[in-house]
N, C-alpha and C positions, 0 to 999 in steps of 0.2 A: 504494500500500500504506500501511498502517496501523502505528504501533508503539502497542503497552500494553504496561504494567507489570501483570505477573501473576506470583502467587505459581510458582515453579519446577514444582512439581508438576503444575500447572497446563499447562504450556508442553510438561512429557514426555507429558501427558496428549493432548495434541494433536496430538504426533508421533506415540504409539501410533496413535492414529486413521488419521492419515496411511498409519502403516505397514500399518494392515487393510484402508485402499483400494486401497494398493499392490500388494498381495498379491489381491486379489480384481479388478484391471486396473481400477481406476477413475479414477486418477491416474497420470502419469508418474511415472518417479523422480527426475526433474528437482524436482517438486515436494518430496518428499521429502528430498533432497540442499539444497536452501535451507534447509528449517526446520533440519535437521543442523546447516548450516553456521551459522544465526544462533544455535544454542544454545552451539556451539562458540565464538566470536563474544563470548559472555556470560560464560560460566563455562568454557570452556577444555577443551581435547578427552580431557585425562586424566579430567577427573572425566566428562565426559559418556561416555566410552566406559567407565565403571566403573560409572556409573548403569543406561545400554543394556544390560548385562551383568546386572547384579544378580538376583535374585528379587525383588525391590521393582517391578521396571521388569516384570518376566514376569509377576508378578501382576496388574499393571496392564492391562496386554495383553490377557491373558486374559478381567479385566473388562470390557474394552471386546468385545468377542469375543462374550462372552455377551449383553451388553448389547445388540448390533449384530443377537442371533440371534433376541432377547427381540423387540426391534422390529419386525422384519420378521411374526414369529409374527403380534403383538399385530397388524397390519394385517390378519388375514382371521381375528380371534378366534378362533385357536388359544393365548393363551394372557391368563390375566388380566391385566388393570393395575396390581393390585399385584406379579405376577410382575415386572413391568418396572420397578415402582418398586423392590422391592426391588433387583434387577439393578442400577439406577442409582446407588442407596445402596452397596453393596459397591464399586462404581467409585470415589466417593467414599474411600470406606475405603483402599482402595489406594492411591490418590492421597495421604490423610494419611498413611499406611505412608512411601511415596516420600520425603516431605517431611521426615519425623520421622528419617529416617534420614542424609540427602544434607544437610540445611540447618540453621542453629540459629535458624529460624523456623517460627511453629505456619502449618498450612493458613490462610488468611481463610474461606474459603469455608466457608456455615455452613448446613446443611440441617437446618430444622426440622420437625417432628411425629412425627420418628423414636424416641422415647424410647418407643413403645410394641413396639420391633422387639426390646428390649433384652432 
């Protein structure tokens, strides 16, 4: 295994994910329970289980959810490219949400050409 250093929002953003394989039987919960346990590990299980709770963390979720439905769609062109991009942009969005709330650091993560979505 690997460790990097990524922005926090970054890190729940990939648990969510976790948590929508989990939930759809694509991973154990083994797998799941590790990333838990390394975020717990980092930043400590009061705030992590205040974050997991939040509406920050459920909006997150849900982005990744559409995002996940956007895909699969987008594979038998059922829906456009921009639907997905937008999709992935709101993901984003949340993920800054997450950040802006939990952290007194901005996202890094920086997606450009969007100033026309505005």
């Amino acid at each position: 295994m690997v460790q990097l250093t990524v922005d926090e929002a970054y890190a729940f953003d990939y648990y969510s994910i976790l948590e929508l394989k989990l939930k759809n039987n694509f991973i154990p919960q083994e797998t799941l329970n590790i990333t838990k346990n390394d975020l717990i590990n980092n930043l400590g299980e009061t705030l992590v289980e205040e974050i997991l709770n939040s509406d920050e963390y459920q909006k997150l979720l849900n982005s990744n959810q559409i995002t996940f439905e956007a895909v699969d769609k987008a594979k038998e062109d059922l829906v456009t490219a921009s639907y997905v991009d937008k999709c992935n942009y709101n993901r984003m969005l949340s993920k800054k949400s997450l950040q802006n709330k939990f952290f007194n650091t901005q996202l890094s993560e920086t997606k450009i050409g969007y100033e026309r979505l505005k």
